[in-house]
C-alpha positions as a LaTeX table, in Angstrom:
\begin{tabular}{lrrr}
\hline
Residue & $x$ (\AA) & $y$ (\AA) & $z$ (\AA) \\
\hline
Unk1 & 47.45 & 144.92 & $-25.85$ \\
Unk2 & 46.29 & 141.42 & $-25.55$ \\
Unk3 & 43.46 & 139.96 & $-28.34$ \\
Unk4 & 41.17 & 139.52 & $-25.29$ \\
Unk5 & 39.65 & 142.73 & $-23.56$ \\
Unk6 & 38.24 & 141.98 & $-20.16$ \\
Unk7 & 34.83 & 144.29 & $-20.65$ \\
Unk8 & 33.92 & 146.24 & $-23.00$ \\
Unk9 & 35.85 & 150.07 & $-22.77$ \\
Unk10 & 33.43 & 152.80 & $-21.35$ \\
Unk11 & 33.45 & 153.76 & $-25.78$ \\
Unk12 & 31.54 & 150.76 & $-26.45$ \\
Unk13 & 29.54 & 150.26 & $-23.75$ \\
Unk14 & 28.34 & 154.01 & $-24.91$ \\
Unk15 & 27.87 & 152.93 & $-28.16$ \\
Unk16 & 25.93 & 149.60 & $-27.24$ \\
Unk17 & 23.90 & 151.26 & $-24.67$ \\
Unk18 & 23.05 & 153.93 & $-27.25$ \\
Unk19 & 22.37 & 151.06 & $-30.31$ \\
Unk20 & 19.99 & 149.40 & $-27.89$ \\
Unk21 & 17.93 & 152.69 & $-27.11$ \\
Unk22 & 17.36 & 153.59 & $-30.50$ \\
Unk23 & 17.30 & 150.02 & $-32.45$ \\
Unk24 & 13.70 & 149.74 & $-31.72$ \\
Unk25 & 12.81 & 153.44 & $-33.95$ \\
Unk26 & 15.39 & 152.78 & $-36.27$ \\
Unk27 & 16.47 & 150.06 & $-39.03$ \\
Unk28 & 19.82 & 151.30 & $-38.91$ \\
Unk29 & 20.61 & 151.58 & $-35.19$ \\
Unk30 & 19.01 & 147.90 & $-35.15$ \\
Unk31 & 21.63 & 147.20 & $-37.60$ \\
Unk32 & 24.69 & 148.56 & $-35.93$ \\
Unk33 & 23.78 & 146.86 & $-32.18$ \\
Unk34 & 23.67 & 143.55 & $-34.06$ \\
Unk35 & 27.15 & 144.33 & $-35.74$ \\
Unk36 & 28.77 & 145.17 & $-32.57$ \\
Unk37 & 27.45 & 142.48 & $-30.41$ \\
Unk38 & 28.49 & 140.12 & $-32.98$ \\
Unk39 & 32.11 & 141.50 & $-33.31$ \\
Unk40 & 32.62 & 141.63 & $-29.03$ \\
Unk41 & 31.65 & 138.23 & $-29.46$ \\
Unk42 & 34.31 & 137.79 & $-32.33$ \\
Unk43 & 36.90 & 139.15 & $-30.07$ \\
Unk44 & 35.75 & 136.76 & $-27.37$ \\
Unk45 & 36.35 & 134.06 & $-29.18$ \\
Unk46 & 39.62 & 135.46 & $-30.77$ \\
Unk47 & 38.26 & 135.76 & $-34.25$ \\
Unk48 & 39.04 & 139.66 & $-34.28$ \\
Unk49 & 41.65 & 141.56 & $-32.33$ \\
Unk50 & 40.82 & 143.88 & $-29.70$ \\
Unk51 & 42.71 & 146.32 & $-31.56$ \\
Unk52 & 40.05 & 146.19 & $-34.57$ \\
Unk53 & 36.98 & 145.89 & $-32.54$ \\
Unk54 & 38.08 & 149.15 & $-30.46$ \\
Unk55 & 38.83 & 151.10 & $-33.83$ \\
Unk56 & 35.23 & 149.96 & $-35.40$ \\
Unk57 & 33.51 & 151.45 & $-32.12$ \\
Unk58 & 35.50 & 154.13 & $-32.35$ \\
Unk59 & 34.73 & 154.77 & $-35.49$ \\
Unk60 & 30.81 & 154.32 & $-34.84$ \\
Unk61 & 30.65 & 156.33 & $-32.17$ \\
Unk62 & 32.53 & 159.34 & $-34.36$ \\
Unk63 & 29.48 & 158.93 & $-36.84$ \\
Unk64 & 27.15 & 159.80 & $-34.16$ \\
Unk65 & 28.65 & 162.86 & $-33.03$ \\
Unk66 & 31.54 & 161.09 & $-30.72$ \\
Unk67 & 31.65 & 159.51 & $-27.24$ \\
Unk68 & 29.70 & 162.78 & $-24.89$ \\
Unk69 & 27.27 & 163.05 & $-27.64$ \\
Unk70 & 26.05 & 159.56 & $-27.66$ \\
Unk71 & 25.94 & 159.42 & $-23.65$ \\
Unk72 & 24.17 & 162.63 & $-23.60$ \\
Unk73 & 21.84 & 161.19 & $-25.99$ \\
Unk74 & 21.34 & 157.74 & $-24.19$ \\
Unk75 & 20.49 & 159.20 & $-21.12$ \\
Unk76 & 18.36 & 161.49 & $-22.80$ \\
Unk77 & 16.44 & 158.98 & $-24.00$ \\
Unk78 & 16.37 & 157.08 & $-20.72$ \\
Unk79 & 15.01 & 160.01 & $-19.03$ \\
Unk80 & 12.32 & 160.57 & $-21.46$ \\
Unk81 & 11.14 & 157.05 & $-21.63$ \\
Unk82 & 11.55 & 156.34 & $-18.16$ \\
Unk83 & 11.63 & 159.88 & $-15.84$ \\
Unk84 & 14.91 & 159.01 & $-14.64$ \\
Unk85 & 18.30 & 157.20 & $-15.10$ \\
Unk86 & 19.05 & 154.08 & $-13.13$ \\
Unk87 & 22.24 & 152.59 & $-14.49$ \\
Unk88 & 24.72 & 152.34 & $-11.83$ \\
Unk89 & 28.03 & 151.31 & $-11.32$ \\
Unk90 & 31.50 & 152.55 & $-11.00$ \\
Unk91 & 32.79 & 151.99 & $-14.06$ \\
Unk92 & 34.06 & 155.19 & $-16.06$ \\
Unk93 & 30.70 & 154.64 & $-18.22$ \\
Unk94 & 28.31 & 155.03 & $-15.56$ \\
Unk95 & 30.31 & 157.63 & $-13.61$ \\
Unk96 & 30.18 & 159.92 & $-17.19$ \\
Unk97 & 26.83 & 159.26 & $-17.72$ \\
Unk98 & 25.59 & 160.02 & $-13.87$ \\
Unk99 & 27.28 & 163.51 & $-14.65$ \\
Unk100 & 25.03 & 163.74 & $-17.76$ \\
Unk101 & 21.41 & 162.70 & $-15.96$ \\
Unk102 & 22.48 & 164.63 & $-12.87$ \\
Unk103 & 22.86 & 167.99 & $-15.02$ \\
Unk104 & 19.89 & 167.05 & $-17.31$ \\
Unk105 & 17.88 & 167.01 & $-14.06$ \\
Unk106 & 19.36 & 170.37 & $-12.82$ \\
Unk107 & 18.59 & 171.69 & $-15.95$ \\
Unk108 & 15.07 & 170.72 & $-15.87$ \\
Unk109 & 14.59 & 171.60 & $-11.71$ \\
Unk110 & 15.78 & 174.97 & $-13.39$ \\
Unk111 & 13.08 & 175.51 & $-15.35$ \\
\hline
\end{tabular}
């Protein structure tokens, strides 16, 4: 694997989607968004490997209940805040996440 990703993997675009939604109730989240942004940026400009940027997301994202939990919880919050989710794109984050808000809002036509 080269030092340089070309995006960010559908795992941290999870986990900074996620940071951003929450970083406004919470200190901490606040905290962690920062951190990440700054280490993309690190492997942008090849202070950091790829290799240890993935590994700290991935290890983020485990503390928060792994990669479905924090989507589910994203678009969650999305929903709430905004009645519906608008991200699109056909990237493997926004397909997994569509699958989320669709089912949220069968659930809740359900009710």
């Amino acid at each position: 694997m080269s030092n340089i990703l070309d995006k960010p993997s559908p795992e941290a675009k999870a986990l900074s989607l996620f940071l951003m939604a929450y970083k406004t109730s919470s200190p901490e989240h606040k905290e962690k968004y920062k951190r990440i942004k700054k280490q993309w940026s690190k492997v942008l400009n090849e202070e950091l490997s790829s290799e240890e940027y993935t590994q700290e997301v991935q290890d983020t994202l485990e503390s928060y209940g792994g990669y479905t939990e924090v989507i589910q919880k994203t678009v969650k919050f999305y929903i709430e805040k905004s009645g519906e989710w608008t991200l699109k794109g056909d990237d493997q984050y926004c397909i997994d996440a569509r699958k989320v808000a669709d089912n949220l809002s069968s659930e809740d036509s359900g009710k």
